[in-house]
N, C-alpha and C positions, 0 to 999 in steps of 0.2 A: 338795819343800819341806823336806823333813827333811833330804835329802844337803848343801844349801843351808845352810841354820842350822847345820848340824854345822860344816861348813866354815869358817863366819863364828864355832865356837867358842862358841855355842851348842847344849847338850843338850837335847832334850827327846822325852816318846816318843810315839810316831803317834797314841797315843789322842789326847792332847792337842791335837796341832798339826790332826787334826780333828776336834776340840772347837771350836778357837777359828776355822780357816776356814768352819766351818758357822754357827755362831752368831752370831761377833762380824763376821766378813767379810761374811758372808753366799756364799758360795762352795760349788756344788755340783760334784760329778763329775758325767759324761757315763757311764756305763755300760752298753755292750753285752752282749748273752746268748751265750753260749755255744751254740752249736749242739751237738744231741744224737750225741754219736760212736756211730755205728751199725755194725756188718759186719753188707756181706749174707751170707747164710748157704743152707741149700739151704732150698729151697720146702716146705710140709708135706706138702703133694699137689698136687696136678698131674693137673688134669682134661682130656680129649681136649675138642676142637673138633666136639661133638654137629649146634650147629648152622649153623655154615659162613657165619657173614652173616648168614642167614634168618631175623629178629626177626617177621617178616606170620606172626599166628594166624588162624585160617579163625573160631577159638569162641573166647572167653574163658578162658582159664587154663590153655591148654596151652604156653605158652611166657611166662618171667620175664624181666625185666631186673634186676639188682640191681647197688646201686654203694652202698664201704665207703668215707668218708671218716672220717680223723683230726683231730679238732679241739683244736689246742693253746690252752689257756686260757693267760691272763696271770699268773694263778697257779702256774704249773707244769702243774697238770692236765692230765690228755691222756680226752677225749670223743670217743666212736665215735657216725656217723651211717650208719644202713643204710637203702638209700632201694631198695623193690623196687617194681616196677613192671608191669605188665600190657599188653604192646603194643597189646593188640588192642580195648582200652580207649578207646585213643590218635585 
């Protein structure tokens, strides 16, 4: 809209031109998020494969399940959910 008016010889600065497409138009942008640029990088550690598949406990609490999810809020925020678990529970 700017490069536009400029051309037709009309000056005016971006504050304004929305200013007045917000207000007086009623005219919003559409804005998408950026996705978080990441590199993967190496691992912190790196634990062997103890138990091969084999989640069936015989007792209660010799074997865990855990799972670490990341939950990105609308606000930016980033929230961690750790969900451990007890197979033999199950």
């Amino acid at each position: 809209m700017i490069a536009y008016l400029k051309r037709a010889g009309h000056r005016y600065s971006a504050t304004t031109i929305h200013k007045y497409m917000n207000t007086q138009m009623g005219l919003r942008s559409i804005v998408c998020l950026k996705k978080p640029i990441t590199k993967p990088g190496r691992p912190h550690k790196v634990f062997g494969n103890k138990l091969k598949q084999d989640f069936h406990g015989d007792k209660p609490n010799p074997k865990w399940c855990t799972h670490l999810t990341d939950l990105f809020l609308k606000n930016g925020g980033v929230r961690y959910n750790c969900t451990i678990i007890d197979p033999a529970q199950l």
